[in-house]
N, C-alpha and C positions, 0 to 999 in steps of 0.2 A: 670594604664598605661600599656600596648603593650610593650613586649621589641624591637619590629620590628620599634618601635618611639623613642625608647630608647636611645639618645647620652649622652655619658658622661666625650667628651671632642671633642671644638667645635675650628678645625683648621682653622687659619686666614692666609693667604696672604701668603707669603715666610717666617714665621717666623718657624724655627726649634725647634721645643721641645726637652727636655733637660730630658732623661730619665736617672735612676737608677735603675742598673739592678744588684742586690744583689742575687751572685749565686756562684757555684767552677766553677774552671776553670779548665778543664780536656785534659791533654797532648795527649790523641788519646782515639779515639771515640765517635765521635760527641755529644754531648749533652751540657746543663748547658749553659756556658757563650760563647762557642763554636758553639752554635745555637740562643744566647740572641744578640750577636752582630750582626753579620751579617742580621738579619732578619729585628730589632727594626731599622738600619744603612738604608736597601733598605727600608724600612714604612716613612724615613725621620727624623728617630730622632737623636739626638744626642746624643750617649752613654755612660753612666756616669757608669761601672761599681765597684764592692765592691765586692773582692774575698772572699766566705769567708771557701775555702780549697781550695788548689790544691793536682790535682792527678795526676798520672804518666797516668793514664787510667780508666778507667769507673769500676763499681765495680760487672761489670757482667764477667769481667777478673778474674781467681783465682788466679792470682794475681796483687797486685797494691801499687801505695804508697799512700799516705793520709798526708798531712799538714794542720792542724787546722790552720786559719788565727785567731784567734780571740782573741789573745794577741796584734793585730798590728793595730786591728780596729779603738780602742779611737782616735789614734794619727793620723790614716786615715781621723776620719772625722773632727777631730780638724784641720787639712788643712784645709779640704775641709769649714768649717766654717770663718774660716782666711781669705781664700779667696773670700769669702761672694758668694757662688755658691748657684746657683737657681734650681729648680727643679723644671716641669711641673707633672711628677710622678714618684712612687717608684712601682718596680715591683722585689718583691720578691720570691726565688725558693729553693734550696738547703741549708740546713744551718751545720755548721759543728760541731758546740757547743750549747747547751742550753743559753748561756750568750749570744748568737748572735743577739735574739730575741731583747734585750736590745738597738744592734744598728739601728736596724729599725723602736723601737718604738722612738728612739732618732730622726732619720729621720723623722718622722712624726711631731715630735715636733718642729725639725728648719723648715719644710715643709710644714707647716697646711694646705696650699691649692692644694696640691700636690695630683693626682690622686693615690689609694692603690689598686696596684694589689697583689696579693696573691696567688698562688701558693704552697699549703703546702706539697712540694715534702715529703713526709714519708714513701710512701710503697705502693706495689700492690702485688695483688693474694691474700687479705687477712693477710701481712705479712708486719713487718715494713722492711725498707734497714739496710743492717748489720751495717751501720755505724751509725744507728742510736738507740736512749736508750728512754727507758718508761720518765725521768725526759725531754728530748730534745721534746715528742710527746703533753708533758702537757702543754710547753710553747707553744710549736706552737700554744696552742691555744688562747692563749692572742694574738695573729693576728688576728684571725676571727673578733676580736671586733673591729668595724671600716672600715673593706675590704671593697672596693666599689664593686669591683670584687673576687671572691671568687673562688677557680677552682678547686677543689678536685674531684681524680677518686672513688672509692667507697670504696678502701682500708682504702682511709686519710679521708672519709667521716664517715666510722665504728670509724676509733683512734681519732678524732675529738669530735664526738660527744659521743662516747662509747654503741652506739647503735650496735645489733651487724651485723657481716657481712654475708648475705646470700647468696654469689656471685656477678656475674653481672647481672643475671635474675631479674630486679626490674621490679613490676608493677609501673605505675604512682603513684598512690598509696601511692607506699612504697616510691620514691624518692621524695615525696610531703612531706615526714616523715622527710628525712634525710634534705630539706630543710627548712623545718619549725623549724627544733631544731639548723641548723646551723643561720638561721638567728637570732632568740633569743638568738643566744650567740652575736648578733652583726653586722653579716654579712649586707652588703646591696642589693647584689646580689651574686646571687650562682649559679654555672654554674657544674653540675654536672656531669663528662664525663664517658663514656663508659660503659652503658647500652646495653646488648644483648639480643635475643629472639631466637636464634637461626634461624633466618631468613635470613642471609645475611646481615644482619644491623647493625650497629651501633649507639644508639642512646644517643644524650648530650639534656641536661635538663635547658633549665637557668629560675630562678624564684627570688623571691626577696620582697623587702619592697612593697606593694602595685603592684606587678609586679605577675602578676598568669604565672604558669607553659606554656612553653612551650617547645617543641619539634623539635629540632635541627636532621636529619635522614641523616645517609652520607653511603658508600658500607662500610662494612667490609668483609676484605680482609683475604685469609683465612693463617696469619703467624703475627709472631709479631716484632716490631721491636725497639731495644735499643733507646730512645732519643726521642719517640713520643709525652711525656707528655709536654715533655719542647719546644719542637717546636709548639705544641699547644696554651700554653700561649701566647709564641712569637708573634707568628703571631697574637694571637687574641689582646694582645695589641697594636701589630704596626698598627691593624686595627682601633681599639678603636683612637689612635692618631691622624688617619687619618682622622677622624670626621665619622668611620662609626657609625652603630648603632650597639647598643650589637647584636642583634640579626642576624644582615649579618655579624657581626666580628665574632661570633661564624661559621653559615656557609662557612664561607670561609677558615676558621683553619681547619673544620671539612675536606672540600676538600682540602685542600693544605696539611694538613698529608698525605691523601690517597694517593696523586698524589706521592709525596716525598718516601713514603714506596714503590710503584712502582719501583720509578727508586731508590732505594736502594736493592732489590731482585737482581736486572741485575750486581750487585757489588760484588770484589771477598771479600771474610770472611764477607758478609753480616750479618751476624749473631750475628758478636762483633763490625763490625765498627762501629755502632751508624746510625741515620738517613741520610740519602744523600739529600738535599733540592737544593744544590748551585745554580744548573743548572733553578731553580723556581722562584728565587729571583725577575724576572722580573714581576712578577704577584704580589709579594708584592708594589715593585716601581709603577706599576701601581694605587695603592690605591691612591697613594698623588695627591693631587688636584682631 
């Protein structure tokens, strides 16, 4: 199959899906659940967030604070079980502890028909994030097994699969590699983001169980900016929700980053605020119906 035919979840009528969005939640600087709500909120879903750190601010700040949630989890979702709450999907990013992993494979277990987004925020440049440890990088990967969606940039694709990391300069090729080893761990589809040639491109990959490679191509723009990854996801599940198909929910994340890092350049301390989307949101509202 085409992922351009690809839907993997197929919206009916006025009915609101009921998303879980397992991420920290960060006190200034856009990113994590601070771009998971609002986005997944204008796609039409309804937000079922699962903190599982807060921060005072993002951790490209030198300095910040950090709350492990994951003493508070059990009894989080033992409510949320109580109150027999339903789930359309589980879309997971950030996690604060290795034992985290634990509550989302738990969600999949009260969930079984619930869509697995995956997200294995870990690191970029080739480097894990400071907050996180070699024992938190091994679990993550007990996620891949099952993801319907799979979204690692080349960093989490290297610590993933422990192949190793050559940049962003991938031939097809090579990310046909790093897909073919993540799907054997499990995966069912793999969306492999930010591939460069030095062209002006930016190019994401998504491939999968019986799904051959394809090539997602958007501008890259020549600056970077804090919170891209996770607005990524977002959008591309609020898309997914929407009943698009993989293949325009990845194109459209792919433009709707670029657009977002635009009008985040024009912002003063750009550089640490995190991503600026707000003012876009209407092009996500737009996907419903």
């Amino acid at each position: 199959m085409d992922a351009k035919d690809l839907v993997l979840y197929k919206r009916e009528g006025a009915y609101i899906p009921r998303v879980a969005a397992v991420h920290d939640l960060c006190g200034y600087g856009k990113c994590s659940l601070g771009i998971a709500i609002p986005v997944l909120s204008a796609a039409g879903c309804d937000v079922c967030p699962v903190p599982t750190s807060l921060f005072s601010a993002h951790t490209k700040f030198p300095t910040y604070y950090m709350h492990d949630t994951t003493r508070i989890l059990e009894d989080y979702l033992d409510a949320w079980a109580k109150e027999g709450i339903e789930l359309d999907a589980i879309y997971s990013g950030f996690l604060g502890s290795a034992a985290q992993v634990g509550a989302i494979q738990r969600l999949y277990r009260e969930h079984p028909g619930a869509l697995r987004v995956v997200d294995p925020v870990m690191g970029d440049g080739g480097k894990m994030y400071p907050t996180y440890t070699v024992e938190l990088c091994e679990k993550m990967r007990e996620l891949v097994a099952g993801a319907d969606i799979l979204t690692p940039n080349l960093t989490e694709a290297h610590l993933l699969t422990g192949m190793p990391y050559h940049g962003q300069d991938l031939s097809e090729a090579e990310v046909e590699r790093y897909v073919a080893q993540l799907v054997g761990m499990g995966a069912h589809l793999v969306v492999v983001k930010g591939v460069v040639r030095g062209d002006s491109l930016i190019r994401n990959y998504v491939a999968g169980e019986k799904i051959d490679l394809v090539e997602v191509v958007g501008e890259q723009l020549p600056f970077m900016t804090h919170g891209t990854g996770d607005l990524f996801a977002s959008t591309l599940t609020g898309a997914v929700m929407c009943g698009r198909s993989v293949y325009d929910a990845v194109a459209f994340a792919t433009d709707f980053v670029r657009d977002a890092m635009r009008i985040t350049r024009l912002q003063p301390d750009n550089e640490v605020r995190g991503v600026s989307f707000e003012s876009l949101l209407g092009q996500v509202t737009a996907l419903v119906g």
